[in-house]
C-alpha positions in Angstrom: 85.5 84.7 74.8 88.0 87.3 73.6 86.0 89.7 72.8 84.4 89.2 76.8 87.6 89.9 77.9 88.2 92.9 75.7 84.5 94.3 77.3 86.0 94.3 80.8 89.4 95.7 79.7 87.3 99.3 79.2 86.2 99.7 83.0 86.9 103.1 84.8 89.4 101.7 86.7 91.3 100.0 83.9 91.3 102.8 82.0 92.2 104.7 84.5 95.1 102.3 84.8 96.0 102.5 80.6 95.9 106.5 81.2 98.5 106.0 83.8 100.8 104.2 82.4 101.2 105.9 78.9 101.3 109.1 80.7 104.2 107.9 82.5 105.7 106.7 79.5 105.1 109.8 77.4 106.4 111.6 80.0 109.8 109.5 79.9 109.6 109.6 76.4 109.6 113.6 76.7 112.4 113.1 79.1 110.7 115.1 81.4 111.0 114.3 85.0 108.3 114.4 87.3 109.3 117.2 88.9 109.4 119.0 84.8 105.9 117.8 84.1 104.1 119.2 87.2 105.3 122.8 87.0 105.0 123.5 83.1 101.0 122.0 83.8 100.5 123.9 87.0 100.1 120.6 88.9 101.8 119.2 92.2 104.9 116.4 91.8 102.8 114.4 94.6 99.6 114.8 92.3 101.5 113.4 89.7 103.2 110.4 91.1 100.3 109.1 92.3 98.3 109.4 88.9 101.6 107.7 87.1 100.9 104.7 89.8 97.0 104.6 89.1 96.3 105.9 93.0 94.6 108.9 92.1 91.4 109.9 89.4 91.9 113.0 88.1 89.8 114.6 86.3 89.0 115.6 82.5 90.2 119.3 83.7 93.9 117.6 85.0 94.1 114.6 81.9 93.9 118.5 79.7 96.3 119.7 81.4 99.1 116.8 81.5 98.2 116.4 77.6 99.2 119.7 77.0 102.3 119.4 78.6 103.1 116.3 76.9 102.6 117.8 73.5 99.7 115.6 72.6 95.7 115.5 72.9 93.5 114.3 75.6 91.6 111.5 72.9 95.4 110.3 72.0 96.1 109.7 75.5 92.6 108.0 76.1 93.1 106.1 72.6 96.7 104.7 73.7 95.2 103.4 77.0 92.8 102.0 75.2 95.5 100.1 72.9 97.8 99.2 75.8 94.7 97.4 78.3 92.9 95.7 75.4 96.6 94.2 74.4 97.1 93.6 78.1 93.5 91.6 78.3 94.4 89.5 74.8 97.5 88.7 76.9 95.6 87.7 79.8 93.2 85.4 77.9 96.1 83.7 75.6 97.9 82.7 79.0 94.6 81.4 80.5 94.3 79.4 77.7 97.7 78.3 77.5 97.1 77.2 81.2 93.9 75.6 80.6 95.4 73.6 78.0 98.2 72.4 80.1 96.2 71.4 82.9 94.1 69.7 80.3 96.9 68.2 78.6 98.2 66.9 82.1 94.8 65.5 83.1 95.0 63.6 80.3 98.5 62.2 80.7 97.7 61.2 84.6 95.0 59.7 83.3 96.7 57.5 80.6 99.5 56.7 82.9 99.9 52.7 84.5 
C-alpha cells in the first residue's frame, strides 16, 4: 500500500510541487529575497513567486538557472523534492491509517455498546 502511495507521490505535478517548495526554502536558506534570486538568474520576481507557489512549470532551461543561483545542481534540487513528496505521501498514508483504524475501532465500540 505504501509503496502505491510512494508511485503517485512522483507525478509531474507533485514534483513540480517538491521543486517548489525546496526552491523556496533554499532560497530562504540563502537568505535571498525574491527580489535577490530573480536578478542574479536573469529571471522576473513575478516568474518566481509563482514557481515558489507551484503556479507556474518552468522549464529544465529556468530549474538551471535558479540552481545556479542557489549554489547547487539541478539533480539536487530534483532529488530533494523527491525526498520531501515521498515523506509527504508516507505522512499521508500513516494518517489514513490512523483514521481507518479509528473509525474501525469506533465501529467496534458502537457495536459492543447496550
Amino acid at each position: 500500500m505504501v509503496e502505491n502511495t510512494l508511485k503517485q507521490a512522483f507525478d509531474a505535478e507533485t514534483l513540480l510541487t517538491g521543486l517548489s517548495f525546496v526552491i523556496k526554502q533554499k532560497r530562504k536558506e540563502k537568505q535571498l529575497t525574491q527580489e535577490d534570486l530573480s536578478c542574479d538568474v536573469g529571471l522576473a520576481r513575478g516568474y518566481l513567486s509563482d514557481v515558489e507557489c507551484g503556479a507556474r512549470n518552468f522549464s529544465m532551461k529556468n530549474l538551471v538557472k535558479i540552481a545556479n543561483g542557489l549554489d547547487v545542481r539541478p539533480s539536487e534540487l530534483i532529488s530533494l523534492a523527491e525526498e520531501y513528496m515521498r515523506r509527504r505521501a508516507v505522512e499521508s498514508h500513516n494518517q489514513v491509517q490512523v483514521h481507518n483504524h479509528q473509525l474501525i475501532t469506533a465501529s467496534g465500540a458502537e457495536a459492543e455498546a447496550p
